[in-house]
C-alpha positions as CSV (number, residue, x, y, z in Angstrom):
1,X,-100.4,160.8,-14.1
2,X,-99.6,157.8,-11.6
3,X,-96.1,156.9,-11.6
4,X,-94.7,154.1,-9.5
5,X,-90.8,154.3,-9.2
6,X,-89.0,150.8,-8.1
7,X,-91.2,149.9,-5.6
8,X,-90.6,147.1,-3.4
9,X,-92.8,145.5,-0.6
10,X,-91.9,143.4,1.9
11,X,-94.2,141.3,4.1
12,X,-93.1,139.2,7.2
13,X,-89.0,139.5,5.9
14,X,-90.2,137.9,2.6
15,X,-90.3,140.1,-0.2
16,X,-93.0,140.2,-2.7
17,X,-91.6,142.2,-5.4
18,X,-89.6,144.5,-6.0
19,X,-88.1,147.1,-9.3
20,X,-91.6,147.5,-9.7
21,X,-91.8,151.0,-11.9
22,X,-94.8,151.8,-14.5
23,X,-96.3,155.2,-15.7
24,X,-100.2,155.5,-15.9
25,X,-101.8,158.2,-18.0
26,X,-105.6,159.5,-18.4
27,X,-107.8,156.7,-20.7
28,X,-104.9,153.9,-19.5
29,X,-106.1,150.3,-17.6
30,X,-103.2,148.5,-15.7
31,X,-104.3,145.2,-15.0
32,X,-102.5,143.4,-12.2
33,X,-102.6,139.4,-11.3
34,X,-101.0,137.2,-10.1
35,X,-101.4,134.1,-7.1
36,X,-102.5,134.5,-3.7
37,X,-100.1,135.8,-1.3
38,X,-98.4,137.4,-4.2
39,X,-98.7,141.2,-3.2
40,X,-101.6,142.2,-5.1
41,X,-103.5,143.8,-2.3
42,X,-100.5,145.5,-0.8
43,X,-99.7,146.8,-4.3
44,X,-102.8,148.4,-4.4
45,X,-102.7,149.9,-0.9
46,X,-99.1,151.2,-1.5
47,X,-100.7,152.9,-4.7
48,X,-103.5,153.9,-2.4
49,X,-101.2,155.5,0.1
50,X,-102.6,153.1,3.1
51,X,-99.2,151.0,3.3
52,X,-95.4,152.2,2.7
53,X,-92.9,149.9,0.0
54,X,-90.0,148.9,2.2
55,X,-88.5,151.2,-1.5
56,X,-89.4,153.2,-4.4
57,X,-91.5,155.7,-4.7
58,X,-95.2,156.4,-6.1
59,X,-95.7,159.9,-7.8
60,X,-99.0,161.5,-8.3
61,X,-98.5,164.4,-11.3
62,X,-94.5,164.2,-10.8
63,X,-95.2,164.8,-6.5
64,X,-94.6,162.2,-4.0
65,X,-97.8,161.0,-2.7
66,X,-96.8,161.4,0.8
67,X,-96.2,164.5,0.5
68,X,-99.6,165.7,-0.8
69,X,-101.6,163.3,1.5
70,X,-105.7,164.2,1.5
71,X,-105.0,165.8,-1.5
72,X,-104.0,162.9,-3.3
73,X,-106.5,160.7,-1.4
74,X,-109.5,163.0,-3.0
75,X,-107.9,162.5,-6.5
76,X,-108.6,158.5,-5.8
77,X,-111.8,156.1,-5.0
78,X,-110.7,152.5,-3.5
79,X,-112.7,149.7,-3.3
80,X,-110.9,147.2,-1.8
81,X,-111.5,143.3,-1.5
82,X,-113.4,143.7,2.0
83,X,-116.9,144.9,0.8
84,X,-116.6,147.4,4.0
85,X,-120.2,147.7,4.8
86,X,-122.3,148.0,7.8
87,X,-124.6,145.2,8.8
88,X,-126.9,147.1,10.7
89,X,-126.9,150.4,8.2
90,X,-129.5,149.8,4.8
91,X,-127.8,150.4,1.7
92,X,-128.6,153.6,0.7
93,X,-126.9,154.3,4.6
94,X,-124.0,152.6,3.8
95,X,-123.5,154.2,0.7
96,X,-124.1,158.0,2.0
97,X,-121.5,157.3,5.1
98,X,-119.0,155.8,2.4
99,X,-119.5,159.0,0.4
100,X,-119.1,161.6,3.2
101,X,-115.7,159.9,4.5
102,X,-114.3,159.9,1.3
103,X,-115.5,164.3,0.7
104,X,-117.9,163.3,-2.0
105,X,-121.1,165.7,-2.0
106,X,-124.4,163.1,-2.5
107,X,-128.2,163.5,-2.6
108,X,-130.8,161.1,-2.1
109,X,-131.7,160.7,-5.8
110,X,-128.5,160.1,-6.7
111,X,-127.5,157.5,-4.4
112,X,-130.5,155.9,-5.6
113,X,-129.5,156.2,-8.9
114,X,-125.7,154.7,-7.9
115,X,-127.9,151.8,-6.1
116,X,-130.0,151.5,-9.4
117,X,-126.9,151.5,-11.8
118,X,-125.5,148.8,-9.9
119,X,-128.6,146.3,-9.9
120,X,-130.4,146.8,-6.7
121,X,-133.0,149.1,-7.3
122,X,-136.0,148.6,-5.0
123,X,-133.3,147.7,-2.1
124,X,-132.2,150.9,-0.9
125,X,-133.6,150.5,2.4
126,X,-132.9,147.3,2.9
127,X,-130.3,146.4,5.8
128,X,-127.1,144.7,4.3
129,X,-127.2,142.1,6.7
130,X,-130.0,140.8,4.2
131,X,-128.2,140.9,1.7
132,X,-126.3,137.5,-0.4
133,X,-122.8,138.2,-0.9
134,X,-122.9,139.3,-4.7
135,X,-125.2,141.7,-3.6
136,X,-123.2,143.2,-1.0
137,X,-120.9,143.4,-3.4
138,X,-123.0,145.6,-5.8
139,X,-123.7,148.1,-3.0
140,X,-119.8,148.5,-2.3
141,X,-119.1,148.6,-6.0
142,X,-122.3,151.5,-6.2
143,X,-119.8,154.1,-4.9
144,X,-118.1,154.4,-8.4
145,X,-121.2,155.6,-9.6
146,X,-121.1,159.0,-7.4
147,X,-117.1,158.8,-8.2
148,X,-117.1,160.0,-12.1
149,X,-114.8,163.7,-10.7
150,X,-111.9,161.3,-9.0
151,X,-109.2,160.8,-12.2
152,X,-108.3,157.4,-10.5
153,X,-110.2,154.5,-9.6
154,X,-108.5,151.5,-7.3
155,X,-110.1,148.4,-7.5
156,X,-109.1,145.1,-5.9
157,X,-110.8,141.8,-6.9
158,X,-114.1,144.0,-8.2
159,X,-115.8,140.8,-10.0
160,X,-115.5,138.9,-6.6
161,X,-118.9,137.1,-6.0
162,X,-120.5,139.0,-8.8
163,X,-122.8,137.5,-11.5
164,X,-122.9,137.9,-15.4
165,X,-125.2,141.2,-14.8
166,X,-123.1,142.8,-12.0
167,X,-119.9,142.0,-13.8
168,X,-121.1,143.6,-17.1
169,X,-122.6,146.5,-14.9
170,X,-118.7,147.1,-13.9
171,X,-117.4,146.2,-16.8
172,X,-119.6,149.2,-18.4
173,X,-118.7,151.7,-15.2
174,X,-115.3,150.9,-15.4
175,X,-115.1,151.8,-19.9
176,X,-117.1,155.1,-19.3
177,X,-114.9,155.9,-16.7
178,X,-111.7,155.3,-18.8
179,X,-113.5,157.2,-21.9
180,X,-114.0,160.1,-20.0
181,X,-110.1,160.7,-19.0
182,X,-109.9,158.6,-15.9
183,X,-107.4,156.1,-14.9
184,X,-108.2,152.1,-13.5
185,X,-105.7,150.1,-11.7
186,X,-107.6,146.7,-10.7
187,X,-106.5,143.1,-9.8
188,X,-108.3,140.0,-11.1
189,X,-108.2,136.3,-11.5
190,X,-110.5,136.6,-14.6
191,X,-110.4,138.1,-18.0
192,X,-111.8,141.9,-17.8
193,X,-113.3,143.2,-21.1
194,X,-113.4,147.1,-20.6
195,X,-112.8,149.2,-23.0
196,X,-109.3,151.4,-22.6
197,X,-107.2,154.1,-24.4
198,X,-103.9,151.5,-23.8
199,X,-104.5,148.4,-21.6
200,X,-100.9,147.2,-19.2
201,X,-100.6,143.8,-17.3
202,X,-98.7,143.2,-14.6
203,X,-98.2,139.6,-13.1
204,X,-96.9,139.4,-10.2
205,X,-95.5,136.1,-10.6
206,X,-93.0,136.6,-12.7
């Protein structure tokens, strides 16, 4: 169970929000939107244990996540807005040095199969520096594939540059990952259609 307590952020003496509290259980979607330069992506890296709220508190299973530290880290997979990739590195590369940083145990075939769920079979060795945009996107989006054991996924701006096909291909990951237990915080400027136990917006804006 996530739990976020009050939680305020501040950015450059401004604040972007604040009495922020929400409970999230196995099966549950939170959606969160809101404008540019609304806190979004610090909400999700406060979640993600990368920033500290100026107050509150987040709670991982009723402990303070800064108090369990890498063990909270390897309950979680974050994908954040910056695809994170290595021009130089192929896919399959950037995918296996993705994997080890984050503890998760890989194999060749199943990296290709991550590549393959994701829409870029036959591009596995392929540098990302030839790669459009959408499709860089894929590749950073193929790590959920080899993430089904974390409970909790962290996704900011995942349909970003994607297509019809790569945006069902999440869509999909993202419902199979919710029907097995697991829990989805994401941020979006368009309508997500995946399937969840209980579905929450936030909007930052308000």
């Amino acid at each position: 169970m996530l739990e976020a307590r009050e939680l305020e952020a501040t950015r450059g003496g401004a604040t972007l929000f604040s009495g922020l509290a929400f409970t999230l259980r196995p099966g549950a979607l939170l959606r969160v939107s809101g404008a540019n330069g609304s806190g979004k992506t610090s909400l999700l890296r406060v979640l993600c244990g990368l920033a500290q709220p100026s107050a509150g508190q987040v709670r991982w299973n009723g402990e303070s996540i800064g108090a369990l530290g890498e063990e909270y880290r390897r309950q979680l997979a974050y994908v954040g807005h910056a695809n994170a990739l290595k021009d130089e590195l192929t896919v399959a590369e950037n995918l296996e040095a993705i994997c080890a940083l984050a503890g998760l145990d890989t194999t060749p075939a199943s990296v290709r199969a991550a590549i393959g769920q994701f829409g870029l079979g036959g591009r596995e060795l392929l540098p990302v520096k030839l790669l459009s945009q959408g499709q860089r996107r894929r590749a950073a989006l193929a790590r959920l594939a080899l993430s089904e054991a974390a409970p909790l996924w962290i996704l900011d701006e995942p349909f970003a540059a994607l297509d019809a096909d790569a945006v069902d291909r999440v869509q999909s990951a993202a419902g199979a990952h919710l029907a097995r237990g697991g829990m989805i915080v994401l941020t979006t400027h368009q309508e997500a259609r995946i399937e969840a136990r209980s579905a929450t917006d936030i909007n930052l804006d308000r």
